[in-house]
Backbone as a ProteinNet text record, in pm:
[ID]
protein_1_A
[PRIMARY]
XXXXXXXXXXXXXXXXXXXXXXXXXXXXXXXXXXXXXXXXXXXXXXXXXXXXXXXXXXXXXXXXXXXXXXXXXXXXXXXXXXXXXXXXXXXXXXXXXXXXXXXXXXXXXXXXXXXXXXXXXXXXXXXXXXXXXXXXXXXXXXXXXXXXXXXXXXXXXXXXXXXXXXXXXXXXXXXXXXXXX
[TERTIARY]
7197.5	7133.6	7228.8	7340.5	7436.1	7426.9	7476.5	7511.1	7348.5	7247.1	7127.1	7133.2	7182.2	7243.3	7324.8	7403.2	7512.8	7475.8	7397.8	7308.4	7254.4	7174.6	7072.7	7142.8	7298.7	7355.7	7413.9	7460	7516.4	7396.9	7296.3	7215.7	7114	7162	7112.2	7214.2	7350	7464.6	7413.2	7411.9	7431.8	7303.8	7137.6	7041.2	7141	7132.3	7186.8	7287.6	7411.1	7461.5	7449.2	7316.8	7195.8	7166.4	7066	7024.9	7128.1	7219.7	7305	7381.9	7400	7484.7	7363.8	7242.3	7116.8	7110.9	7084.7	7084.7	7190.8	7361.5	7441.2	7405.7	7385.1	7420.5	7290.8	7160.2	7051.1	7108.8	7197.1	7244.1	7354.4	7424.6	7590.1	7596	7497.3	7511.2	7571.3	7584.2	7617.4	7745.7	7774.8	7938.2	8064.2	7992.7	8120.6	8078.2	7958.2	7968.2	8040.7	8038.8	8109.5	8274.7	8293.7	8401	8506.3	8403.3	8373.2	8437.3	8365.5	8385.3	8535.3	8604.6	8712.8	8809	8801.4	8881.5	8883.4	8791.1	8800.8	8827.5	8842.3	8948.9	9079.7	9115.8	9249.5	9331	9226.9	9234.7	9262.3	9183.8	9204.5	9304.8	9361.2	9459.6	9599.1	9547	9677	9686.9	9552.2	9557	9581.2	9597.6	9597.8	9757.6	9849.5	9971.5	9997.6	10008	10049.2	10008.5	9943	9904	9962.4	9961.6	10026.3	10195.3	10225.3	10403.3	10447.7	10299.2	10335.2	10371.9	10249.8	10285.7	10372.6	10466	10570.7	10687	10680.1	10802.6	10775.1	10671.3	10674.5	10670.7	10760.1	10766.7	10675.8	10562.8	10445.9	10477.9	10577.6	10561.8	10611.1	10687.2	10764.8	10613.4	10519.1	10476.3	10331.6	10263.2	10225.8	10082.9	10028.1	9899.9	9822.4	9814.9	9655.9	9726.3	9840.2	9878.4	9902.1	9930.7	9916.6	9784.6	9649.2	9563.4	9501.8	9464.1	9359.9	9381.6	9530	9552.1	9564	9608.2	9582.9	9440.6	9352.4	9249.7	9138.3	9163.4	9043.5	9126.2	9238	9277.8	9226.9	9235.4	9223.8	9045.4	8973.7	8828.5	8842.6	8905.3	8833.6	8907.4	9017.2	9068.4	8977.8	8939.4	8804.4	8751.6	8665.8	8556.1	8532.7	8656.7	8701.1	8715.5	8778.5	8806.6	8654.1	8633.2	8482.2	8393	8293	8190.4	8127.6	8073.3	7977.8	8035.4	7894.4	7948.7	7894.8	7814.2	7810.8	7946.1	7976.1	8085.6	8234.1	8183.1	8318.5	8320.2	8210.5	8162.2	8260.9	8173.5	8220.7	8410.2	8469.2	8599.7	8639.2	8633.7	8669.6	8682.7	8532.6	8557.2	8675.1	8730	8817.4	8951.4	8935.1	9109.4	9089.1	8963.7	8996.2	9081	9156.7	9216.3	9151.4	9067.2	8956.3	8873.5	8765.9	8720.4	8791.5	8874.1	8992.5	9019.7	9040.1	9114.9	8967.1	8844.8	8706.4	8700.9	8670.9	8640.7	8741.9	8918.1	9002	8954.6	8916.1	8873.9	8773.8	8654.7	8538.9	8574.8	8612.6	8702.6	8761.9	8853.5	8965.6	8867.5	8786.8	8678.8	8612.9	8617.2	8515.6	8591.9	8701.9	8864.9	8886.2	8802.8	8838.6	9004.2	8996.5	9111.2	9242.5	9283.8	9380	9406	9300.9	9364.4	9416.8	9353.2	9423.8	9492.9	9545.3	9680.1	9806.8	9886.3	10026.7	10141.4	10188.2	10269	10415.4	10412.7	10571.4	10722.9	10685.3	10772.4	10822.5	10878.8	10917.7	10962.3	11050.3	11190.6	11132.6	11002.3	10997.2	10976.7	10935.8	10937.6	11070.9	11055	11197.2	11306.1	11299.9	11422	11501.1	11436.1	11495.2	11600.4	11639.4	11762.4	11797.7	11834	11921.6	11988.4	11914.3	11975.3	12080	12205.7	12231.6	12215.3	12250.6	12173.5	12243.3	12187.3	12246.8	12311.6	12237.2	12249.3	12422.5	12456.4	12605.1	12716	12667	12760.3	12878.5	12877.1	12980.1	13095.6	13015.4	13088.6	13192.7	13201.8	13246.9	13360.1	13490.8	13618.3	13736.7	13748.8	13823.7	13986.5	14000	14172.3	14155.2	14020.7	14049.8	14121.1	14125.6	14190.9	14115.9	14006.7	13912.6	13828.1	13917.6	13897.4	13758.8	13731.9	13597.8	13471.7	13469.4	13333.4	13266.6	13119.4	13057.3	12965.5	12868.1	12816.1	12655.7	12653.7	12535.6	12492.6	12377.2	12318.5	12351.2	12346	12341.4	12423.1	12556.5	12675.8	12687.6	12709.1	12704.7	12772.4	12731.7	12757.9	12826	12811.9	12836.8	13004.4	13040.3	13175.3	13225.1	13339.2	13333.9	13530.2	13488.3	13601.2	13636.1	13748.7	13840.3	13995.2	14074.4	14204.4	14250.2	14306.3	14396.1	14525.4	14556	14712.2	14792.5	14887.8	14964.9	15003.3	14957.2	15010.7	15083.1	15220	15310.7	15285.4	15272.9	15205.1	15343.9	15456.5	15618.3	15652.3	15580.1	15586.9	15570.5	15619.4	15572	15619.8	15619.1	15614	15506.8	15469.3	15343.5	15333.2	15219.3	15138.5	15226.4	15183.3	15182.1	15359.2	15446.7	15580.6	15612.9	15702.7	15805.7	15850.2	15902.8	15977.4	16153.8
10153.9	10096.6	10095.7	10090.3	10031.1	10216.2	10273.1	10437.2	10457.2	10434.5	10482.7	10370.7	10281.4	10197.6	10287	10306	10394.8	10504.8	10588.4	10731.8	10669.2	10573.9	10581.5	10533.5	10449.6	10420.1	10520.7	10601.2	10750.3	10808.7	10854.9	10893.5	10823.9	10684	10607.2	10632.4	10615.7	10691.5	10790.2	10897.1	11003.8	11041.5	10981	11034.8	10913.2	10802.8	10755	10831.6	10902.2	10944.5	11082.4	11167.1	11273.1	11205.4	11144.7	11061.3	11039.2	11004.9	10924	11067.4	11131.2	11243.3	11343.5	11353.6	11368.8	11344.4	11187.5	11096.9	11193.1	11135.8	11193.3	11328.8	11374.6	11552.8	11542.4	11520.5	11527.5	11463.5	11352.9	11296.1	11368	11410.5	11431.3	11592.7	11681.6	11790.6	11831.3	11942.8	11967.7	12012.9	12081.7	12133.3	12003.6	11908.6	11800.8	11672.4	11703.3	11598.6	11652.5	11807.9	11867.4	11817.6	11854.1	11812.8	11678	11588.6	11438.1	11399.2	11492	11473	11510	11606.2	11633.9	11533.3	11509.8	11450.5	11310.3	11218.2	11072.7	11091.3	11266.5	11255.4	11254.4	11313.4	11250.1	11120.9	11096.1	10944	10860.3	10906	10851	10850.1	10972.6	10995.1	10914.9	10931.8	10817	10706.4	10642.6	10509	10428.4	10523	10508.3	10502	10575	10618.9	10483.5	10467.3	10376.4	10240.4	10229.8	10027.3	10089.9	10201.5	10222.6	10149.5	10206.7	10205.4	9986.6	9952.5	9866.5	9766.8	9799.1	9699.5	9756.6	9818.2	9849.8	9789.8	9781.6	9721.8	9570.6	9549.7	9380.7	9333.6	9426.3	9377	9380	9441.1	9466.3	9530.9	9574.6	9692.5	9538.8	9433.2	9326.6	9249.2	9251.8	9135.4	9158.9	9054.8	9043.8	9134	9212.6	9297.4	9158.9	9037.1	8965.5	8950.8	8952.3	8941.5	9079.2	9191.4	9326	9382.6	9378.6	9447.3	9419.4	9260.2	9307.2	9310.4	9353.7	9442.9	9586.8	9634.2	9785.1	9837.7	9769	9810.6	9876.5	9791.7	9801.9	9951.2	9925.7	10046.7	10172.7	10174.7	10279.6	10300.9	10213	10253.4	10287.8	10217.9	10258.7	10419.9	10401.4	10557.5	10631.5	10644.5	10715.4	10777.6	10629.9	10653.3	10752.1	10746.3	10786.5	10945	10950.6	11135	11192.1	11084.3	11187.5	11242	11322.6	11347.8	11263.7	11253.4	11158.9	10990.5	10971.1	10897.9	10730.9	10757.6	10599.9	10540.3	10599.3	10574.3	10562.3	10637.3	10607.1	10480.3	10404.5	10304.8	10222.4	10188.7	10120.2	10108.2	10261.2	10266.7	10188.9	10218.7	10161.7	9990.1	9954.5	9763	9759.5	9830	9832.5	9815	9864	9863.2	9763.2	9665.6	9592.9	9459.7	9379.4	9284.2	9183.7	9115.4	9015.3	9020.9	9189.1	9229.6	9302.7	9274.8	9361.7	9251.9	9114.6	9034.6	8997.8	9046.6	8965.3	9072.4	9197.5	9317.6	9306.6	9312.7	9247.9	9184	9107.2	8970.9	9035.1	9044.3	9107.8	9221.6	9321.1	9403.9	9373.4	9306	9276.7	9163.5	9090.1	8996.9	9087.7	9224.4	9298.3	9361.2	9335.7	9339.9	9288.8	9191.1	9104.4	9124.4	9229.8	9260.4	9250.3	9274	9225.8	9124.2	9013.4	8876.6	8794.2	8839.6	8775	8860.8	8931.7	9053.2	8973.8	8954.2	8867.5	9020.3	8964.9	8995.5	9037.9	9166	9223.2	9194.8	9186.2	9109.9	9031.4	8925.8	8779.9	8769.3	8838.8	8838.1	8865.7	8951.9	9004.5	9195.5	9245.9	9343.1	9457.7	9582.4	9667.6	9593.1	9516.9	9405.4	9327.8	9295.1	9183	9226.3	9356.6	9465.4	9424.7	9450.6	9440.9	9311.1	9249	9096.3	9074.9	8962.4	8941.9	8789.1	8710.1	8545.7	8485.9	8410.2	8315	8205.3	8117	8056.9	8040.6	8167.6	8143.6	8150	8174.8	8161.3	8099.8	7961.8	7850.1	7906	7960.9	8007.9	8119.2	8181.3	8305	8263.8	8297.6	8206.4	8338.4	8401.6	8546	8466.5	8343.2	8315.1	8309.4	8299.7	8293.7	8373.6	8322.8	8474.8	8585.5	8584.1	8654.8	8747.1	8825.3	8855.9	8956.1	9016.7	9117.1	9060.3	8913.2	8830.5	8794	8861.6	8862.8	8778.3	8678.9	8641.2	8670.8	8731.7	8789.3	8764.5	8699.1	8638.8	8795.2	8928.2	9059.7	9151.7	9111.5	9243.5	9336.2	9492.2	9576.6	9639.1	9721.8	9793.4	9896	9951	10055.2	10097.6	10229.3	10273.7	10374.2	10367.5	10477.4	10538.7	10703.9	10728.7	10828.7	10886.1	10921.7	10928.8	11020.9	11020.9	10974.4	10901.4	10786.4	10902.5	10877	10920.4	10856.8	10783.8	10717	10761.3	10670.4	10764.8	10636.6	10650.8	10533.9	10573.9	10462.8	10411.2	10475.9	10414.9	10503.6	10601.6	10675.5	10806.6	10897.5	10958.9	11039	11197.5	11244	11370.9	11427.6	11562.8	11626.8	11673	11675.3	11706.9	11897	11920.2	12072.5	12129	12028.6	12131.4	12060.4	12170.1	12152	12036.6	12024.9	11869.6	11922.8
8043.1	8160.5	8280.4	8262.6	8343.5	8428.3	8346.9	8402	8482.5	8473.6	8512.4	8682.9	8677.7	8787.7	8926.4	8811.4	8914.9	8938	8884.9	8921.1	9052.2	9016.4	9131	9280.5	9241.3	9351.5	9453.8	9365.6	9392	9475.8	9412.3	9476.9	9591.6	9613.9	9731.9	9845.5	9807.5	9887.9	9953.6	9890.7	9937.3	10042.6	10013.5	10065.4	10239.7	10216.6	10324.5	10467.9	10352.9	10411.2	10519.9	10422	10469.3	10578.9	10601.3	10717.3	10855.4	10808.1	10935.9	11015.3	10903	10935.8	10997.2	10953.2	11053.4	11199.9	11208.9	11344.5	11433	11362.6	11464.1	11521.9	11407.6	11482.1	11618.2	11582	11668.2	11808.8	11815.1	11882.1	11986.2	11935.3	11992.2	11952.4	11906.8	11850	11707.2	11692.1	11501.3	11513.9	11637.2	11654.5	11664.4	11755.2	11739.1	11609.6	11604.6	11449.3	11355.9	11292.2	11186.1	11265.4	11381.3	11413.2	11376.9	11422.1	11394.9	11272.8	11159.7	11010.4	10964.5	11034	11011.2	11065.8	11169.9	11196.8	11176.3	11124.2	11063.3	10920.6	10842	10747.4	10775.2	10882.5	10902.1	10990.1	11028.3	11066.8	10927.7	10837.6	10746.7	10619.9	10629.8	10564	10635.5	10757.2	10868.2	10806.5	10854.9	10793.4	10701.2	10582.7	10445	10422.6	10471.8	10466.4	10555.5	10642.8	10776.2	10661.5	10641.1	10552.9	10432.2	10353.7	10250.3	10284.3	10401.1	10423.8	10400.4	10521.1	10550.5	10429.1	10308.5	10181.3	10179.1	10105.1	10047.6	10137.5	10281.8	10345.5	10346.6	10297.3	10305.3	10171.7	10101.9	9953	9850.1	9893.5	9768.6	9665.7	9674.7	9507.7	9383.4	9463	9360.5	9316.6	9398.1	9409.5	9231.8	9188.8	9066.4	9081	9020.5	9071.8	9157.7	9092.3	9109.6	9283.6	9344.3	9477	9534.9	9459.7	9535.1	9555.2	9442.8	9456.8	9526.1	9585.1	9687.9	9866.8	9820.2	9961.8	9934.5	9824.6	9829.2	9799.7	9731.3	9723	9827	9936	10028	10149.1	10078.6	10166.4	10121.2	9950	9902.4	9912.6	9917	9922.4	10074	10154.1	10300.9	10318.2	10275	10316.4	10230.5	10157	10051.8	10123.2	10218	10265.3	10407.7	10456.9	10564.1	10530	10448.6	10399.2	10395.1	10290	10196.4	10345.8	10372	10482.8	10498.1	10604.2	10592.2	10704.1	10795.7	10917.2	10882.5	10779.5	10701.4	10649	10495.9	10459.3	10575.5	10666.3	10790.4	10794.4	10848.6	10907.5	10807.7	10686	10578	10530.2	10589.8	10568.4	10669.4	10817.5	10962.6	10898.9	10832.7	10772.9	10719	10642.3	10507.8	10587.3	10702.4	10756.4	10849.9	10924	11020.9	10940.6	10951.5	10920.4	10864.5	10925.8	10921.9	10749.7	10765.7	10676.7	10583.8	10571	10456	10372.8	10403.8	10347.4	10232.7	10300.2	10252	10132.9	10179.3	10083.8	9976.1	10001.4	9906.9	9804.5	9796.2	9724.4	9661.1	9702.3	9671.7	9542.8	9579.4	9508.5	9381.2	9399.9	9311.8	9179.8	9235.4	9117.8	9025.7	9066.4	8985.1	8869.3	8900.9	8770.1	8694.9	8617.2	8562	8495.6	8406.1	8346.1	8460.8	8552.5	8612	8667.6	8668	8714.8	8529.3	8454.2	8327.9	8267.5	8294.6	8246.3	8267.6	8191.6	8239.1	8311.8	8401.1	8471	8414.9	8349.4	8324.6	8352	8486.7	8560.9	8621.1	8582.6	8571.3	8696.9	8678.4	8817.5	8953.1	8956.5	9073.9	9083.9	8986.4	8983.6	8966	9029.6	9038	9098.3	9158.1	9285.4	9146.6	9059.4	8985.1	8901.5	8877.7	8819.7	8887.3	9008.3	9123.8	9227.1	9194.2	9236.9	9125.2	9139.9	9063.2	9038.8	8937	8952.5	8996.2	9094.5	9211.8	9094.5	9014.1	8936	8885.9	8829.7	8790.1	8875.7	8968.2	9099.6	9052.6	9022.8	9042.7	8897.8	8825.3	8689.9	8719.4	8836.4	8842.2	8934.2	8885	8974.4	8977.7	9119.7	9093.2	9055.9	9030.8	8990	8837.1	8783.8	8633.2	8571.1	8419.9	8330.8	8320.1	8359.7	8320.5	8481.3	8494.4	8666.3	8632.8	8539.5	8544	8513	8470.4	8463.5	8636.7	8543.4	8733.5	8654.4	8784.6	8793	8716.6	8582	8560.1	8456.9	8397.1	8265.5	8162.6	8203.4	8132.3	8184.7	8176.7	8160.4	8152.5	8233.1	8192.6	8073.7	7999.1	7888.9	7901.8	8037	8095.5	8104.6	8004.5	7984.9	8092.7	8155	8267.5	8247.8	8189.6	8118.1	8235.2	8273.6	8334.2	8325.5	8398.6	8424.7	8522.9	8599.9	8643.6	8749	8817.1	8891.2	9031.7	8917.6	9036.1	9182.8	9254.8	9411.5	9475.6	9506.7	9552.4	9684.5	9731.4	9920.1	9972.5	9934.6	10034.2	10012	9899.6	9886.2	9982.5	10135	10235.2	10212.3	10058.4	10037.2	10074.5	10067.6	10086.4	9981.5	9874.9	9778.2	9770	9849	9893.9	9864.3	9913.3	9897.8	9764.4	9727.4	9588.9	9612.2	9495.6	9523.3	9490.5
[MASK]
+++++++++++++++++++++++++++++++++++++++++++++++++++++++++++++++++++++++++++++++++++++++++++++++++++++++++++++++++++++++++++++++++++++++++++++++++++++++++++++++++++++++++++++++++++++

């Protein structure tokens, strides 16, 4: 039942999108509507990239899906909608990126997930960032006069072996490498 749903949605889409893309052309002509169509795919590929950048510089990749998805979501349907042909679905993409209706569609969106708002979160710390911090926490433990000058501040120590050859170079040494000695 469910699939016979989505047939018919698909195919309510699309006669819609017949229609509008009708109107325009009769309207504005068929040379700059086909036009039209091209270029609010790359409006849309802009747009998509440009709010793509912006989560990622405001820390979204750390943040838990149930707080990332329903800001990437509405990007990814509106940029969709924007590519695919068709001057309905524009419409519907153009909502997806205004601010206001992004935050609504977000939401909207993201409820129909059930599975990702009760999925537990991998990452405790904060995502990829949380390797890389080290813990504030032991701060006070870490004292460069101790006996122990290579203890850092870190609940997980590296393991990490780093083998090499070594060669003394005395600072008053003002020979040149280059002549005999």
């Amino acid at each position: 039942m469910r699939g016979l749903f989505i047939l018919a949605f698909i195919i309510a889409l699309i006669w819609v999108e017949v229609l509008v893309f009708g109107l325009v052309a009769d309207a504005i002509d068929v040379l700059p509507t086909i036009i039209g169509v091209f270029v609010t795919a790359i409006i849309g590929f802009q747009l998509m990239r440009y709010r793509f950048m912006q989560i990622l510089a405001s820390g979204g990749i750390a943040k838990p899906p149930h707080e990332i998805m329903p800001m990437v979501l509405p990007v990814l349907i509106g940029g969709f909608g924007l590519v695919i042909p068709g001057y309905a679905s524009d419409a519907f993409g153009i909502l997806c990126f205004i601010p206001g209706t992004r935050h609504l569609i977000g939401s909207a969106l993201f409820h129909l997930f059930p599975a990702a708002r009760n999925r537990p979160f991998p990452f405790q710390g904060g995502g990829f960032t949380a390797s890389m911090n080290m813990n504030m926490s032991n701060q006070d433990a870490y004292n460069p006069d101790s006996n122990h000058p290579t203890e850092m501040p870190s609940e997980h120590p590296s393991e990490m072996i780093v083998e090499g050859k070594a060669e003394h170079v005395d600072p008053d040494d003002n020979h040149d490498k280059t002549e005999p000695r």
